[in-house]
FIBA-766719 format. One record per residue (C-alpha): x, y, z; chain. Coordinates in nm, 2 decimals, padded with zeros to 4 digits, m for minus. Each point is the difference from the previous one (the first is absolute). Layout:
((X; Y; Z); "A") ...
//
This chain:
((m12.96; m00.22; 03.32); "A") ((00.14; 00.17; 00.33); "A") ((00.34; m00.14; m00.04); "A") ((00.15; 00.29; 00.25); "A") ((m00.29; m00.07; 00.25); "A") ((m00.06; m00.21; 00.29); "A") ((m00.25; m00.14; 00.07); "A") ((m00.17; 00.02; 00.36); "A") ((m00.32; m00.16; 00.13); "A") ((m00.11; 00.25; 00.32); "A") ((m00.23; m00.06; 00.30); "A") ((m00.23; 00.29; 00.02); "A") ((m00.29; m00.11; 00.19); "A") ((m00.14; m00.30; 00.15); "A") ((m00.01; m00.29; m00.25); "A") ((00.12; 00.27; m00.27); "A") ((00.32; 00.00; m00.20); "A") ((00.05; 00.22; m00.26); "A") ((00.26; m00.06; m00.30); "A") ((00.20; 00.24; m00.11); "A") ((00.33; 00.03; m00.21); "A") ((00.25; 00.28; 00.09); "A") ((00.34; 00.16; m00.19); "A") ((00.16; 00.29; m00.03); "A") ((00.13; 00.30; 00.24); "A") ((m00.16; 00.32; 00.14); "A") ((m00.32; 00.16; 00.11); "A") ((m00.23; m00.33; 00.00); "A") ((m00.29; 00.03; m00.28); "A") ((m00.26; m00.28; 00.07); "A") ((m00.17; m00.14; m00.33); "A") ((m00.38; m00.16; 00.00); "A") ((m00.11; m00.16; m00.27); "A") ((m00.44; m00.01; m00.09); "A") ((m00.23; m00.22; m00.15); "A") ((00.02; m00.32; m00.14); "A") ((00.39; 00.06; 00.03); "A") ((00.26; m00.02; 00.29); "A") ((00.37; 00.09; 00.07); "A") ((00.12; m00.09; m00.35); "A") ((m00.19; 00.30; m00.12); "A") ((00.35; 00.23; 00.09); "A") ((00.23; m00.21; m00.14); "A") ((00.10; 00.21; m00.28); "A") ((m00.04; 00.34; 00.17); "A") ((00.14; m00.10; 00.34); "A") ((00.36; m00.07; m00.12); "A") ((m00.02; 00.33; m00.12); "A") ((m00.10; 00.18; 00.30); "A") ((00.22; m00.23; 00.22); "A") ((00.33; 00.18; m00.18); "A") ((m00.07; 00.32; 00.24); "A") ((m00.20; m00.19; 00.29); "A") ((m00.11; m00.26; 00.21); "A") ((m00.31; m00.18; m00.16); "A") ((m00.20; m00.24; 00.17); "A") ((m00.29; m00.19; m00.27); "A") ((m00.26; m00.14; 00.22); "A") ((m00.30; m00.23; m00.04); "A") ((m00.32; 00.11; 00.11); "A") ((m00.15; m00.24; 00.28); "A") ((m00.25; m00.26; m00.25); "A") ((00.22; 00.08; m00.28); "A") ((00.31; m00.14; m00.16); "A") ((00.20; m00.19; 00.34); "A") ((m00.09; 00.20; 00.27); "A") ((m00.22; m00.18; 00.22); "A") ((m00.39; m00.05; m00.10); "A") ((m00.21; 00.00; 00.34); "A") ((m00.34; m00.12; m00.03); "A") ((m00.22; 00.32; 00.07); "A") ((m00.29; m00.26; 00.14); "A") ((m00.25; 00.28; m00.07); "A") ((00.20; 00.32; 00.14); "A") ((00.12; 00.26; m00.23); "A") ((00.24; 00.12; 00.23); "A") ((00.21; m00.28; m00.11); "A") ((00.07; 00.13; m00.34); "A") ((m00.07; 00.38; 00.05); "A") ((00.26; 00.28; m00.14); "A") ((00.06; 00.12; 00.35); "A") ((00.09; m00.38; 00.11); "A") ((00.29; 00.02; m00.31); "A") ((00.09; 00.29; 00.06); "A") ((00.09; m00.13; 00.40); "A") ((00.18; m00.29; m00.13); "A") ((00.20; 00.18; m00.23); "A") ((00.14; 00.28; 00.28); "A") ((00.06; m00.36; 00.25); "A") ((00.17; m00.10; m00.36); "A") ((00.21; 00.28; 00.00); "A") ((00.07; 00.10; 00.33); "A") ((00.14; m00.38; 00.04); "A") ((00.22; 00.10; m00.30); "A") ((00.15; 00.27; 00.21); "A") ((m00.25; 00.31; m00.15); "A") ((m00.22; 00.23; 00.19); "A") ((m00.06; 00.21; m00.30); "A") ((00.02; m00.09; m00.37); "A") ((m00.14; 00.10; m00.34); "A") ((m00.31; m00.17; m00.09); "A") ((m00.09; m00.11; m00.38); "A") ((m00.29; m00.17; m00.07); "A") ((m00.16; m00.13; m00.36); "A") ((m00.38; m00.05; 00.07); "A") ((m00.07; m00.18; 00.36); "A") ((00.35; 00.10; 00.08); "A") ((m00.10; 00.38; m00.04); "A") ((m00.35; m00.05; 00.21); "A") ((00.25; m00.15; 00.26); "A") ((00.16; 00.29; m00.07); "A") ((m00.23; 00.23; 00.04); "A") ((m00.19; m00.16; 00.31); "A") ((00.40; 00.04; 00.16); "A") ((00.06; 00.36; m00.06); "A") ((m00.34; 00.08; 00.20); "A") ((00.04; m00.27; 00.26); "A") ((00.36; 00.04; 00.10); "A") ((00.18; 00.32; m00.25); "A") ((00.26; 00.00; 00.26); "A") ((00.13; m00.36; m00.19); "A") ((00.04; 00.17; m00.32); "A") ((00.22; 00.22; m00.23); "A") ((m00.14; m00.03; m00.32); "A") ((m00.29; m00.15; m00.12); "A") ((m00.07; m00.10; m00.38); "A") ((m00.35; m00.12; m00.12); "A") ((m00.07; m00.18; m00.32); "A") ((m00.29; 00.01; m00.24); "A") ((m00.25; 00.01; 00.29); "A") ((m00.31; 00.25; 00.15); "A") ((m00.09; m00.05; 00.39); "A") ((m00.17; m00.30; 00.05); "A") ((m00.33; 00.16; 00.10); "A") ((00.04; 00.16; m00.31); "A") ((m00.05; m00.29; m00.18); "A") ((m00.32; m00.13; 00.16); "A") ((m00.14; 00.37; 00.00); "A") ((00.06; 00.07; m00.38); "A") ((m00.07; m00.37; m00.10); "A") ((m00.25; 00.09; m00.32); "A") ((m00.04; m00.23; m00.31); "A") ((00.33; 00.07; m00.18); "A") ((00.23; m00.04; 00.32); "A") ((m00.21; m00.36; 00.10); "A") ((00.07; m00.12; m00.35); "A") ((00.37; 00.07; 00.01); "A") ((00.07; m00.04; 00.38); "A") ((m00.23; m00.30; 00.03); "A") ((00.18; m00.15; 00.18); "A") ((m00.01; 00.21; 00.35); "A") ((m00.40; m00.12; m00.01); "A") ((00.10; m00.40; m00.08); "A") ((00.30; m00.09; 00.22); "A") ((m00.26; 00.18; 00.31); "A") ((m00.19; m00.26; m00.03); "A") ((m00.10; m00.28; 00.26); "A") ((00.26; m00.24; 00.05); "A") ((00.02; m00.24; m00.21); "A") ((m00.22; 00.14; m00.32); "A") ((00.36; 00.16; m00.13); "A") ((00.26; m00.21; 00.12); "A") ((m00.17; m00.34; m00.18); "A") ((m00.04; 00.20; m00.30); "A") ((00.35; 00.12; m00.01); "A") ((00.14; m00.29; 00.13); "A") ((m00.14; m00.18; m00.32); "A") ((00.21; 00.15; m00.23); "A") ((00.24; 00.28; 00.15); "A") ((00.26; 00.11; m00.26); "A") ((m00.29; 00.05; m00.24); "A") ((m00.20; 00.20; 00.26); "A") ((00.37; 00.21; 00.10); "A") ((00.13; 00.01; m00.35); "A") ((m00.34; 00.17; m00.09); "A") ((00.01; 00.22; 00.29); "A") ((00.41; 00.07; m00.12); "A") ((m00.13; 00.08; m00.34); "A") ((m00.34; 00.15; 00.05); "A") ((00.16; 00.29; 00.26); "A") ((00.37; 00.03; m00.20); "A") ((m00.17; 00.06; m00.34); "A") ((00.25; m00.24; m00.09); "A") ((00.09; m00.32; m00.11); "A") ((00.17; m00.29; 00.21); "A") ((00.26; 00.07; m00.22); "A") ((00.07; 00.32; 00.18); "A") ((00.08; m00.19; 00.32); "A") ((00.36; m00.12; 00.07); "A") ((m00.01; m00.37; 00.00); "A") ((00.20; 00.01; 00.33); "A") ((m00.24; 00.18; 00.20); "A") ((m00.34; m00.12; m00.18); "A") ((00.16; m00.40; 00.12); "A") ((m00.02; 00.12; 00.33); "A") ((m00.33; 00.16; 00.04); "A") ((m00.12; m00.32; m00.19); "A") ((00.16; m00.24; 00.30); "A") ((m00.13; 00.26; 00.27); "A") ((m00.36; 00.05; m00.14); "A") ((m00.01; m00.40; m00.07); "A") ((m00.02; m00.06; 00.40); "A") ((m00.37; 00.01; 00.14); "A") ((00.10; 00.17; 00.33); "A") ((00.14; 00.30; m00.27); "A") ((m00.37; 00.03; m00.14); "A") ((m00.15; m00.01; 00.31); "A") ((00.22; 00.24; 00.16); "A") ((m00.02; 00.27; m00.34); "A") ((m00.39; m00.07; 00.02); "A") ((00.00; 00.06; 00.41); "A") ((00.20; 00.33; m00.10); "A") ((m00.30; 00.09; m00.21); "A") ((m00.25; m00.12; 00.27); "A") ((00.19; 00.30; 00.26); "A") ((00.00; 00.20; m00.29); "A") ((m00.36; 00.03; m00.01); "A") ((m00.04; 00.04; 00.38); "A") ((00.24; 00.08; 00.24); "A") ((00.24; 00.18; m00.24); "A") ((m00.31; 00.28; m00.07); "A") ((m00.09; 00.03; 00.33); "A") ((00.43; 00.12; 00.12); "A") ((m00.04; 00.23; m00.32); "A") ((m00.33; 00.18; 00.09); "A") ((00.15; 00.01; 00.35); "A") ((00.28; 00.20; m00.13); "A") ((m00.15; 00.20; m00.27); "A") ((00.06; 00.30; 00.12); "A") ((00.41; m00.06; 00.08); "A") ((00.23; 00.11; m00.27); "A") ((00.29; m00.19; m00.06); "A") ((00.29; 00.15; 00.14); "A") ((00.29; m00.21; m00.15); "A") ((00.17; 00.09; m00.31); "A") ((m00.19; m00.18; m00.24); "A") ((00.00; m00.10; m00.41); "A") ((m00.25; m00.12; m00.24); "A") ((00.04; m00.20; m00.28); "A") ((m00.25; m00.17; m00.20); "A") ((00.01; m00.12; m00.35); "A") ((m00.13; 00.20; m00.33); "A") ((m00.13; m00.26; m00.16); "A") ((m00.20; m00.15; 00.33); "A") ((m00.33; m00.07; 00.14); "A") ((00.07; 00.25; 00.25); "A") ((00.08; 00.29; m00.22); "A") ((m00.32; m00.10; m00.20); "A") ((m00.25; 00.02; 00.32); "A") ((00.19; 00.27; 00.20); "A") ((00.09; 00.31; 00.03); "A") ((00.30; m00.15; 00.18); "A") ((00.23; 00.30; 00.11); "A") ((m00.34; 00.18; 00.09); "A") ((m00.10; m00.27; 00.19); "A") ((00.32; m00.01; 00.25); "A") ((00.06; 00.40; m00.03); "A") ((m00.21; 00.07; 00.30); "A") ((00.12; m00.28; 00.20); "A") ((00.38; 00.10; m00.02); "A") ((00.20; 00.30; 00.16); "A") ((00.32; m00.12; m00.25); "A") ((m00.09; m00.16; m00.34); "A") ((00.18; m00.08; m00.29); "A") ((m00.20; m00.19; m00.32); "A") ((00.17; m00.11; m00.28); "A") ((m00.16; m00.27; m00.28); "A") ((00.21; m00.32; m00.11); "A") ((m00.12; m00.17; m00.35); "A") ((m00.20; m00.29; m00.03); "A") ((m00.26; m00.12; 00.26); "A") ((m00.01; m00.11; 00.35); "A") ((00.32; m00.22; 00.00); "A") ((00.17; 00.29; m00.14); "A") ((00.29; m00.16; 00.24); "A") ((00.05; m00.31; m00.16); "A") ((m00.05; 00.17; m00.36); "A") ((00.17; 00.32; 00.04); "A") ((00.27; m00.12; 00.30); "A") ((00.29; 00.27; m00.10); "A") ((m00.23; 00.30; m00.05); "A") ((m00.17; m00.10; 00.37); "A") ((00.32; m00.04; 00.15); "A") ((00.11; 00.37; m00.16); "A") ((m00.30; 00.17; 00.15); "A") ((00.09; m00.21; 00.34); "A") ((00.31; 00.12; 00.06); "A") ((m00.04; 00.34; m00.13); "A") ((m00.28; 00.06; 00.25); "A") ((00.17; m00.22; 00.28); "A") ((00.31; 00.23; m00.04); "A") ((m00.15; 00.34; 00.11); "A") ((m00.05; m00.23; 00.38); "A") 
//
């Protein structure tokens, strides 16, 4: 996988490194992965993109091998807005004051959280298969706690969900994998699926995706209420996948419509990992929307 990247391992903050693997030539377009996965998510889709610009894959701080902090109690530690500052320090020490943004899952909340914080950073941003994050909490009725279960779980007290995880965690990804892809394992390249294996394997990589969740049920709600009433300005695209969770529970376009001056929604088949499973029809709507910036 990445055999035209580097790899690069970047100070962003004190005690924070974030990993990242970079190739190609042109307007920079900054990958982030989302739950239970990590850089390897791109690795079909980013060679693609990488033929018409520079692409930077990053792993999100607790995930993959960017650093894992201990939170010790503050969800600042793990909150969008905190990613979404390492990634700029990540990319301005790559030589970029402005880039394209793409985000699958967490990688579109940092997203999102970015283009309100700092839209001066961004050209384009893309979300995938997500609603806001307060959202999620507000419209959390039966059917969306049975599927999304998960956002309730890994928010619990330290260490109720890492000790259950850490018991037996390709069973408890694989199922997550399956469960959200309405797929089979099969479906996965065995490539990429080796490597979220060895990164969600690591205890500090549970910890750090449940302490994600933890900010996620806090902090993260309190920046979006606090900006409810700002429209995102930056260019932005919605993809989600037909077949997913999110299409079942939402009214996804509807959902963003009045929260964008510029959108563009398009649907990918499958589920949520509709990157892994559908990597050359992502990487067609990418470029086809990253071309009009």
């Amino acid at each position: 996988m990445f055999e035209q990247f580097t790899r690069h391992d970047i100070p962003v903050a004190e005690g924070v490194s974030i990993r990242c693997m970079v190739g190609g030539s042109g307007p920079a377009v900054l990958l982030l992965h989302g739950f239970p996965q990590n850089l390897a998510t791109w690795a079909r889709v980013a060679p693609q993109l990488a033929e018409h610009y520079t692409v930077v894959c990053a792993d999100l701080r607790g995930y993959g091998d960017s650093s894992k902090p201990d939170a010790d109690g503050d969800p600042q530690t793990y909150s969008f807005r905190t990613m979404a500052t390492d990634n700029v320090a990540l990319m301005q020490t790559l030589g970029y004051e402005r880039f394209h943004l793409v985000g699958h899952d967490r990688g579109g909340r940092v997203g999102y959280r970015l283009a309100q914080d700092q839209p001066d950073r961004l050209i384009s941003l893309t979300v995938m298969d997500i609603v806001p994050t307060w959202m999620m909490w507000w419209a959390m009725d039966k059917q969306l706690a049975t599927l999304y279960w998960h956002w309730s779980f890994l928010a619990q007290p330290s260490p109720l969900p890492e000790h259950m995880i850490g018991l037996d965690p390709d069973a408890f990804f694989e199922y997550c994998l399956c469960g959200w892809g309405r797929t089979g394992l099969d479906a996965f390249n065995p490539e990429q699926l080796a490597e979220y294996r060895r990164c969600w394997r690591d205890p500090a990589m549970i910890q750090g995706a449940c302490d994600d969740y933890r900010a996620a049920a806090t902090i993260d709600v309190e920046h979006d209420q606090a900006a409810l009433d700002e429209r995102i300005t930056t260019p932005m695209l919605l993809l989600y996948g037909e077949d997913g969770v999110m299409n079942d529970c939402f009214d996804i376009a509807g959902t963003w419509r009045p929260h964008c001056e510029k959108l563009e929604i398009a649907a990918l088949p499958g589920g949520h990992f509709f990157v892994d499973t559908a990597p050359t029809a992502t990487a067609g709507k990418l470029l086809d929307f990253l071309d009009c910036y």
